[in-house]
C-alpha positions in Angstrom: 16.2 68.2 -107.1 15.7 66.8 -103.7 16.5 63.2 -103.4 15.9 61.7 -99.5 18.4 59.1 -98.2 18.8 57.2 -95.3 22.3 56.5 -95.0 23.4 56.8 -91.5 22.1 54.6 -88.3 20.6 57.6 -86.7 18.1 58.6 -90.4 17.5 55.1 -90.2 16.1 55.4 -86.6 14.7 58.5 -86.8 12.6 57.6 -90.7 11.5 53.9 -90.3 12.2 52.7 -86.3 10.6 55.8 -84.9 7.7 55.5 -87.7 6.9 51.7 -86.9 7.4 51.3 -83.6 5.0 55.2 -83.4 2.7 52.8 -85.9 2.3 49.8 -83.2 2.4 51.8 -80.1 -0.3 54.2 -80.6 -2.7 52.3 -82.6 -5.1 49.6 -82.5 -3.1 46.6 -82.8 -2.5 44.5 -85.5 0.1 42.0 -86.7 1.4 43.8 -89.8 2.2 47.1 -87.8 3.6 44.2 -85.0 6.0 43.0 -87.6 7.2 46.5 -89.0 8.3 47.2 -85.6 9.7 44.4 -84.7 11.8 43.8 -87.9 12.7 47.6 -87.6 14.1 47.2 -84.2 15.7 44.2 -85.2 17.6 45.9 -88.3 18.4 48.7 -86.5 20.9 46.8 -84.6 22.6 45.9 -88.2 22.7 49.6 -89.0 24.1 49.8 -85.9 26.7 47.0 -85.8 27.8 47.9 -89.7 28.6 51.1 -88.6 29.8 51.0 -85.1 31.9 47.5 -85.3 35.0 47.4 -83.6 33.9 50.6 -81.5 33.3 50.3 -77.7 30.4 51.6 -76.3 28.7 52.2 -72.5 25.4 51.2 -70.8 24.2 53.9 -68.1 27.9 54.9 -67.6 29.8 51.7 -67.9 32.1 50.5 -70.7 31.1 47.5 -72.9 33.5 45.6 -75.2 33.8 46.8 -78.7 31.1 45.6 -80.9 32.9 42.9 -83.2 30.2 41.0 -84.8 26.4 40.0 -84.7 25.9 37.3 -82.5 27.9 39.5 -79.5 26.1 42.3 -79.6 22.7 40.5 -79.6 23.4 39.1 -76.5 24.9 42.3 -75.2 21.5 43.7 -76.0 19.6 41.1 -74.5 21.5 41.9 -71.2 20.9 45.0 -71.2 16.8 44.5 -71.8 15.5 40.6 -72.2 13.1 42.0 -74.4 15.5 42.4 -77.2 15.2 38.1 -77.6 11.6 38.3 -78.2 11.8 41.1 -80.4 14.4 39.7 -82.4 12.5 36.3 -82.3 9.1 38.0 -83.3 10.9 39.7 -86.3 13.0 36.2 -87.6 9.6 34.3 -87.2 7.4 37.1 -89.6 10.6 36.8 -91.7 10.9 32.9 -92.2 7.9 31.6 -90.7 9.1 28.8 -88.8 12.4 29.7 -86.8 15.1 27.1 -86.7 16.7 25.9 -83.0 19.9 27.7 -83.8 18.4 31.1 -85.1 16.0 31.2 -81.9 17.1 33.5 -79.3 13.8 32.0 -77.0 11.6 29.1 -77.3 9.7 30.7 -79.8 8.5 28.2 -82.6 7.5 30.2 -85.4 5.2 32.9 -86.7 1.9 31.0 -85.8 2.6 31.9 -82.5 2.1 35.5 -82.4 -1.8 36.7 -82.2 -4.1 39.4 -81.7 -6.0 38.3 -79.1 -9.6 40.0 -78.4 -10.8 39.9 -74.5 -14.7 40.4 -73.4 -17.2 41.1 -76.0 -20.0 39.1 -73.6 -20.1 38.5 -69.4 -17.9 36.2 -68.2 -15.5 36.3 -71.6 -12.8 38.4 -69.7 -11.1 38.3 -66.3 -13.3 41.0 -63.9 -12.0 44.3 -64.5 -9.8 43.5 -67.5 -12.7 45.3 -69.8 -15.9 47.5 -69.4 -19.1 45.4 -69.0 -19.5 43.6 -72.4 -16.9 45.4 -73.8 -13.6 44.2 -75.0 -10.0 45.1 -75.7 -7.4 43.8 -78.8 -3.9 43.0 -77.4 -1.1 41.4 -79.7 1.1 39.1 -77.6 3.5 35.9 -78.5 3.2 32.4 -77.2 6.5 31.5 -76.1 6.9 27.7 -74.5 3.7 28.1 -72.1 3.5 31.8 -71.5 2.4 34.7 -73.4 4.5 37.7 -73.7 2.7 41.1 -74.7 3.8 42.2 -77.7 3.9 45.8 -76.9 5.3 45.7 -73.8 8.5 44.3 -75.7 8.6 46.8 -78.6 8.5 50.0 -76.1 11.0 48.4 -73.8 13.6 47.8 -76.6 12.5 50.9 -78.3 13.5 53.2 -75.0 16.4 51.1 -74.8 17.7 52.2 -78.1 16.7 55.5 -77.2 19.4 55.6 -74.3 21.8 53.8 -76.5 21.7 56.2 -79.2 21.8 58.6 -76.8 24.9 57.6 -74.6 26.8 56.2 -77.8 26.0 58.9 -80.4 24.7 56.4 -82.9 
């Protein structure tokens, strides 16, 4: 009998980051698939922190200090690609709903503030160019303070940045 396990950072990337993140990138968009991806992302850096804590690790060639605990290695992250604070904000919002001032890595508020948003559908409904004469395009993005952030353009950036970390680091 064959029993499947994930038990190591790099099954957990490969069978649930990989698969979400695959999920959200190359589909229609929707919020659920958002989520997945973004709280995938997210607990991938516990997988990684749990197993990896104490160990150092490099960026494109240069040494970083050990990882020694949660809150470190976020903002490690986040210096390596901003897009790691919106991710992890998009993933604590779908978790708890409404994010508290000392969980939020950004101005995020809560989950209320990430959308689908639907552009065109009619003349006039959508910038010039941004859609085919009366036609119209889905994006998912996140409100945060007075801009909106595109929701996929910070999954894929954090995604490939995992992908050169796991890569460089041998997670």
């Amino acid at each position: 009998m064959t029993i499947f396990k994930i038990e190591t950072p790099t099954e957990f990337f490969a069978h649930i980051v990989k698969s979400d993140v695959e999920e959200f990138l190359n589909h229609k968009p929707n919020l659920r698939a958002a989520y997945h991806a973004c709280t995938s992302l997210l607990s991938y850096r516990d997988w990684v922190l749990t197993a990896h804590k104490g160990k150092p690790w490099s960026h494109v060639g240069a040494s970083l200090a050990p990882v020694t605990g949660k809150q470190k290695f976020q903002q490690a992250l986040e210096v390596i690609e901003p897009s790691f604070a919106i991710v992890t904000d998009i993933a604590n919002a779908s978790k708890h709903m409404i994010l508290d001032i000392g969980m939020a890595r950004t101005p995020l508020w809560g989950n209320a503030n990430t959308e689908i948003q639907i552009l065109g559908g009619a003349i006039g409904s959508a910038p010039i160019g941004a859609t085919a004469i009366g036609g119209s395009t889905r994006s998912t993005r996140v409100k945060i303070g007075s801009k909106f952030y595109d929701v996929r353009e910070c999954v894929d950036k954090v995604y490939k940045a995992w992908i050169l970390l796991n890569g460089e680091n041998s997670w």
